[in-house]
PABA-371953 format. One line per field, with one value per residue (C-alpha): residue number from 1; x, y, z. Coordinates in Angstrom, 3 decimals, always signed. Layout:
BEGIN
k: [NUM, ...]
east: [X, ...]
north: [Y, ...]
up: [Z, ...]
//
This chain:
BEGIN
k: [1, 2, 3, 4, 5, 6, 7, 8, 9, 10, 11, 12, 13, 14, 15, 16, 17, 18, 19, 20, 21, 22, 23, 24, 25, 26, 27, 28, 29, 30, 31, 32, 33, 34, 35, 36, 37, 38, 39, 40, 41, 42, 43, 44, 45, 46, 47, 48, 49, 50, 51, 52, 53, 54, 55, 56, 57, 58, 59, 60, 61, 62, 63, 64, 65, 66, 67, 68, 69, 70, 71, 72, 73, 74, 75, 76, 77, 78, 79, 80, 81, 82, 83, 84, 85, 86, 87, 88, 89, 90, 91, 92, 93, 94, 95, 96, 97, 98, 99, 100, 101, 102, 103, 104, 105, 106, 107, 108, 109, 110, 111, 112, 113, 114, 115, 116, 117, 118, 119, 120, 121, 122, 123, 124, 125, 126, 127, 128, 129, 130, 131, 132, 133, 134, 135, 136, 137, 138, 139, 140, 141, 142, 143, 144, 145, 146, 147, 148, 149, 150, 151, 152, 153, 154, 155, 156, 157, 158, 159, 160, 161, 162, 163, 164, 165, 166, 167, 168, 169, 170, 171, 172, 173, 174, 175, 176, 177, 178, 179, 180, 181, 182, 183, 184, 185, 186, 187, 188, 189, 190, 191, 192, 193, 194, 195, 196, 197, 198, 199, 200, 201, 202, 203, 204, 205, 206, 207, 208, 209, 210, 211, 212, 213, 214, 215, 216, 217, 218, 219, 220, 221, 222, 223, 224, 225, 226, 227, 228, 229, 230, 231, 232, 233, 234, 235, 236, 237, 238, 239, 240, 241, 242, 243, 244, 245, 246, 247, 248, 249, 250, 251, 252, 253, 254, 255, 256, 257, 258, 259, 260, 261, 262, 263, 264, 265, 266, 267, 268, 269, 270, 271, 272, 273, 274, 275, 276, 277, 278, 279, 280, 281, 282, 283, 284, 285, 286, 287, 288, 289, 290, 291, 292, 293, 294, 295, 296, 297, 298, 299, 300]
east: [+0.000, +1.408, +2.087, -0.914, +0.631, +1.238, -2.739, -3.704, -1.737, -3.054, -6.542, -5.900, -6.921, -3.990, -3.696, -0.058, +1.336, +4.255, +7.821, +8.591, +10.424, +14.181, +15.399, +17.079, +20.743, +24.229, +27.280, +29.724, +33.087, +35.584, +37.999, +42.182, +44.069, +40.761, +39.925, +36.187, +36.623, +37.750, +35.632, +35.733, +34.743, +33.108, +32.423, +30.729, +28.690, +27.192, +26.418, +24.589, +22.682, +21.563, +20.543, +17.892, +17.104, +17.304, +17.966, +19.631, +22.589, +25.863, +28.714, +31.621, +34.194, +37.304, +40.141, +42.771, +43.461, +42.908, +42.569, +46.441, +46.153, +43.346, +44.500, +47.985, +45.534, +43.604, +47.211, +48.754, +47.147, +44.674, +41.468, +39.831, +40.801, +39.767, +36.322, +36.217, +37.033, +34.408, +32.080, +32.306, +32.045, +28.519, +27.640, +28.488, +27.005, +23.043, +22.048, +22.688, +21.039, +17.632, +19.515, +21.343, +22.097, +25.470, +27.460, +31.031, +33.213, +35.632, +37.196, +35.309, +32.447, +33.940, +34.662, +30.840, +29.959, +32.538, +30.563, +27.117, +28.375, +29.936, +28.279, +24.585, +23.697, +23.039, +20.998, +22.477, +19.379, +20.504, +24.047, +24.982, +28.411, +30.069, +32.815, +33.493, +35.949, +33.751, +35.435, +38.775, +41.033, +44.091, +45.745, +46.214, +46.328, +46.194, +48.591, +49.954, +53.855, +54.021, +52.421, +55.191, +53.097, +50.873, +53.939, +55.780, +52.398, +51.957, +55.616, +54.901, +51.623, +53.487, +55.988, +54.191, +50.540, +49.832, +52.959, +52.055, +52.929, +52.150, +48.465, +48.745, +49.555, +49.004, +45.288, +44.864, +46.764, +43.884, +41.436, +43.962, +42.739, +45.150, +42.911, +46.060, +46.437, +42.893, +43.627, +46.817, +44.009, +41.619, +44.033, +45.911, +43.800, +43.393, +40.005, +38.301, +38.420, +37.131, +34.453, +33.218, +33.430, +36.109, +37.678, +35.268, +31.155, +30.624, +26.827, +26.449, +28.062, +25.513, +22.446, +23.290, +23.918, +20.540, +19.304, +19.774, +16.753, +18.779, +21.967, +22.739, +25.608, +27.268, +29.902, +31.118, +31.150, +34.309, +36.177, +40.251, +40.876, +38.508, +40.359, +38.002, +35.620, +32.652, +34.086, +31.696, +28.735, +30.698, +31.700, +35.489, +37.864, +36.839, +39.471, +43.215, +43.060, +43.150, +41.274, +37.332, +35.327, +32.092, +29.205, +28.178, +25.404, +27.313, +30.286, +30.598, +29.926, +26.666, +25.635, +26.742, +25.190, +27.627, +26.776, +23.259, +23.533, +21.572, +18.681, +19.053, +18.876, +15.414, +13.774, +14.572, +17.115, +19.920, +20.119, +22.983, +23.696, +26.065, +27.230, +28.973, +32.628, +35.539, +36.178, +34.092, +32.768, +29.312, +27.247, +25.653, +22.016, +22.968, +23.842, +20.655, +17.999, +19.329, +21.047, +19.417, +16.356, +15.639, +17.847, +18.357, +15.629, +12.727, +9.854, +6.520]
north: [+0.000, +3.654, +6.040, +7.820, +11.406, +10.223, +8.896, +11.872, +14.462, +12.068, +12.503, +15.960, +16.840, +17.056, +20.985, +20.609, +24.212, +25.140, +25.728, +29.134, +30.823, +31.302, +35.135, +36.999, +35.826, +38.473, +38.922, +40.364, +41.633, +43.138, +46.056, +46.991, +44.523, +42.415, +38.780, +37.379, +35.156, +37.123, +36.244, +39.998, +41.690, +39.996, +37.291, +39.996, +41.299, +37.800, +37.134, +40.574, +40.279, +36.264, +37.693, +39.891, +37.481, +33.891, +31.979, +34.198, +32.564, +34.721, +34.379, +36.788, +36.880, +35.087, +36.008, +32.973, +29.931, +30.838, +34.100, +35.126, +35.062, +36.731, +39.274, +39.901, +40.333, +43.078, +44.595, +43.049, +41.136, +42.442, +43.272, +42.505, +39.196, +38.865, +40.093, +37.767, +34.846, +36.000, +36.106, +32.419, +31.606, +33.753, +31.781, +28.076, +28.797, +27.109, +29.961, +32.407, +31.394, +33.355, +36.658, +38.051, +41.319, +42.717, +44.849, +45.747, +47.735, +50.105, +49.011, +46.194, +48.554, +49.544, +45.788, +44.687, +47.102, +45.618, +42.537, +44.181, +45.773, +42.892, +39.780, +40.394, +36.133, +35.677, +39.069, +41.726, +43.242, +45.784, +47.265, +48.863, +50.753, +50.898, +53.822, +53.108, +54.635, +54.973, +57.554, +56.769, +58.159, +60.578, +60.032, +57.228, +58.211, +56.628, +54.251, +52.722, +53.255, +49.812, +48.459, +48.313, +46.582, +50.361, +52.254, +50.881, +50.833, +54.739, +55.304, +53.281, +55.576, +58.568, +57.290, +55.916, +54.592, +54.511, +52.490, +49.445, +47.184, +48.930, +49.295, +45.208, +44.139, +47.175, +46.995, +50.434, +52.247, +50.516, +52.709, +55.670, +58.717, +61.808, +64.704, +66.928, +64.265, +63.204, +62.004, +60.099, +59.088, +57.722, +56.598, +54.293, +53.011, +49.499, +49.334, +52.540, +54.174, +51.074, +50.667, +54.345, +54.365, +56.923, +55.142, +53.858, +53.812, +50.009, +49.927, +46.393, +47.788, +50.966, +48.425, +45.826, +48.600, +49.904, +46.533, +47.060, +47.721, +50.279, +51.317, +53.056, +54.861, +54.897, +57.969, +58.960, +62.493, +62.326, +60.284, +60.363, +57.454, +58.369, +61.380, +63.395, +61.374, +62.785, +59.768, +57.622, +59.067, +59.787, +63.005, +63.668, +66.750, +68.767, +67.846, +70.144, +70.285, +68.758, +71.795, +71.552, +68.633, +68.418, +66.573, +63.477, +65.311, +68.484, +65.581, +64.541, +61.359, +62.365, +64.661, +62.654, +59.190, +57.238, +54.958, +55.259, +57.359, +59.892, +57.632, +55.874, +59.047, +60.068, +56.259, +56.942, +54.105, +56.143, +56.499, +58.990, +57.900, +59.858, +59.062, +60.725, +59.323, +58.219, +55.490, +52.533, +53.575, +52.764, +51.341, +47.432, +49.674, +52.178, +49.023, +46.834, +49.594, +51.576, +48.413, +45.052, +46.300, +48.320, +46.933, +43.013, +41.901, +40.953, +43.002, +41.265]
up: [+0.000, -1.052, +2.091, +3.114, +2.289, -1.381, -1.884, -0.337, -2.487, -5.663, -4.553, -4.390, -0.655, +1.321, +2.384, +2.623, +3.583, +1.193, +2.028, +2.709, +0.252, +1.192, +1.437, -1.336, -0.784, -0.087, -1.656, +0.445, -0.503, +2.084, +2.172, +2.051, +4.573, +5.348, +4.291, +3.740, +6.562, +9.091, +12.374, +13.786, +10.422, +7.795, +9.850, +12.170, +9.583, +8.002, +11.940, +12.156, +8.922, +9.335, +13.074, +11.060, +8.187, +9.264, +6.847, +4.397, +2.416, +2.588, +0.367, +1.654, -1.144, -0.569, -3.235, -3.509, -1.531, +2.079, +4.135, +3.667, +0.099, -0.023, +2.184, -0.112, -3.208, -1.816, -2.325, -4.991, -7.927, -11.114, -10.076, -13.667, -12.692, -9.619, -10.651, -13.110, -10.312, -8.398, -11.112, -12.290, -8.622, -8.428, -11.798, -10.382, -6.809, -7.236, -4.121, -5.903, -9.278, -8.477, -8.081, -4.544, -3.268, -2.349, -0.088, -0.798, +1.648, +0.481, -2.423, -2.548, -3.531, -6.584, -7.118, -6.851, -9.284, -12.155, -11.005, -11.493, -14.929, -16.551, -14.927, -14.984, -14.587, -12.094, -11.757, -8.722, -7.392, -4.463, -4.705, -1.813, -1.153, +2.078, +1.852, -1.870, -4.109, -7.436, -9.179, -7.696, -4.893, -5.678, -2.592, -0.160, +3.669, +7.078, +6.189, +9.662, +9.660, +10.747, +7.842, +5.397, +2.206, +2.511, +2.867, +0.076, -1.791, -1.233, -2.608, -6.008, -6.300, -5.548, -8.513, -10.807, -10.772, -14.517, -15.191, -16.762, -14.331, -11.260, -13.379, -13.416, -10.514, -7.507, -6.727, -5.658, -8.465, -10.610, -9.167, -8.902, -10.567, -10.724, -11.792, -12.858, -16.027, -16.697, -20.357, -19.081, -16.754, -18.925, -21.355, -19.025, -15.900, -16.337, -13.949, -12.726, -15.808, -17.631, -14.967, -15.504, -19.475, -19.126, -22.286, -24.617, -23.658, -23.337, -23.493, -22.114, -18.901, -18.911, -19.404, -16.907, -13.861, -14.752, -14.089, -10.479, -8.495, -5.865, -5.903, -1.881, -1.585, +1.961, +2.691, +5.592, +6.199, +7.910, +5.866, +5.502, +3.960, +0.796, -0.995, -1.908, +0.204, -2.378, -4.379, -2.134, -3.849, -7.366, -6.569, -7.975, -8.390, -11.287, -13.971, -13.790, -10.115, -6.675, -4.762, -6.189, -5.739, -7.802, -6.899, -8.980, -10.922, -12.142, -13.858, -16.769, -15.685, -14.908, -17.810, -20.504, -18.808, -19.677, -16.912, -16.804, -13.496, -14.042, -15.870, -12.474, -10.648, -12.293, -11.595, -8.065, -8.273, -6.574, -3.016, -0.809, +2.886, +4.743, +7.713, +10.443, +11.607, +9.640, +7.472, +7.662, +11.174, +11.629, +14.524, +14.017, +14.910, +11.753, +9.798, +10.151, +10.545, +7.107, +5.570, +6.477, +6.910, +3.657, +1.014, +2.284, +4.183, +1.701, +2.080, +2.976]
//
């Protein structure tokens, strides 16, 4: 004799409740000097956010082999190919097939959106930027004297950041952006510029970021390690000098569109946090009632 449940569902009167549908998965990806498994960082946050949303499947980005490598390439290593990695890895991970959000920190930011630009399968739906560098930094500060991979990092900038090599293999010369030389700039960045259609207007990149349902914007108002810290929200130095910043929607970023920005802007798509303290310095309340709450947590 079949199992009861089976004759039931045959007859078609079993009221069976069905399983709940699992949340919208994260992407996490972590900032200068940190690794994706760090316990007291990213391993914080995952706790934090599956506190909120039980359940939730987090992927926090790992770069190499294990946390040491992965802490050397957030200094050294090409970040075209790390976002590449880490998009075959969102591609071949089944959680993720439905779609995900993500949350990069820092430079990481800027990283997630390469992701969002050039990897739209899986689809990103929420983007949101902790302290990101989106239109570069000119300038790399609070460097701790005791950390001598930043120190000597700094001096190659200072040097030479559009030197090929330094272009290939220092991660934050690829998202350098000296506004004294902006068509030395544009001609030879080897990420940010490509990322921003600084060089050539790559329409599949416009179309897939305007796929994105938000895109929030985290700066902190009090930012040093950001320079200018407008950069969080897209804001850069307007072009032949290092004194005026201009907001995102007076560049020519904006005005042209050749990110979709501003179409974003007008769909309400956009959104500016700014938060006061330094870099990265937020509270876990801040995080989960203006984060988790609006932009992870599926609404009901």
């Amino acid at each position: 004799m079949r199992p009861i449940l089976v004759t039931l569902l045959a007859l078609g009167i079993c009221q069976c409740s069905p399983v709940a549908n699992k949340p919208t998965p994260l992407v996490m990806w972590h900032g200068m000097g940190d690794y994706g498994t760090s316990y007291f960082s990213m391993g914080h946050i995952k706790r934090l956010v599956k506190k909120n949303v039980p359940d939730i499947y987090v992927k926090s980005v790992v770069v190499g082999a294990n946390f040491m490598e992965d802490i050397v390439h957030g200094f050294i290593g090409n970040v075209n190919n790390q976002v590449e990695q880490i998009c075959q890895e969102i591609a071949a991970d089944p959680e993720l097939q439905d779609g995900y959000h993500a949350v990069g920190f820092s430079q990481g930011a800027q990283f997630l959106r390469a992701v969002a630009e050039r990897c739209p399968t899986p689809a990103m739906k929420n983007l949101i930027s902790i302290g990101g560098q989106h239109q570069g930094v000119f300038g790399l500060p609070n460097c701790d004297p005791g950390n001598l991979i930043c120190e000597e990092i700094r001096r190659i900038l200072d040097l030479e950041a559009y030197a090929e090599w330094v272009q290939d293999e220092i991660v934050q010369a690829q998202y350098w952006h000296d506004p004294l030389h902006e068509e030395v700039h544009r001609n030879k960045s080897r990420f940010i510029a490509l990322i921003n259609n600084d060089q050539t207007l790559m329409e599949e990149q416009r179309e897939n970021l305007k796929k994105l349902e938000n895109f929030v914007m985290v700066k902190f108002l009090n930012d040093t390690m950001v320079v200018p810290n407008e950069s969080s929200w897209f804001g850069f130095y307007r072009p032949g000098q290092d004194v005026e910043v201009l907001p995102l929607r007076e560049t020519d970023l904006y005005i042209e569109d050749r990110l979709g920005l501003k179409e974003m802007d007008e769909a309400g798509k956009l959104v500016f946090l700014g938060v006061l303290g330094n870099h990265l310095d937020f509270t876990d309340d801040w995080f989960v009632q203006e984060i988790v709450e609006k932009y992870i947590k599926d609404s009901v």
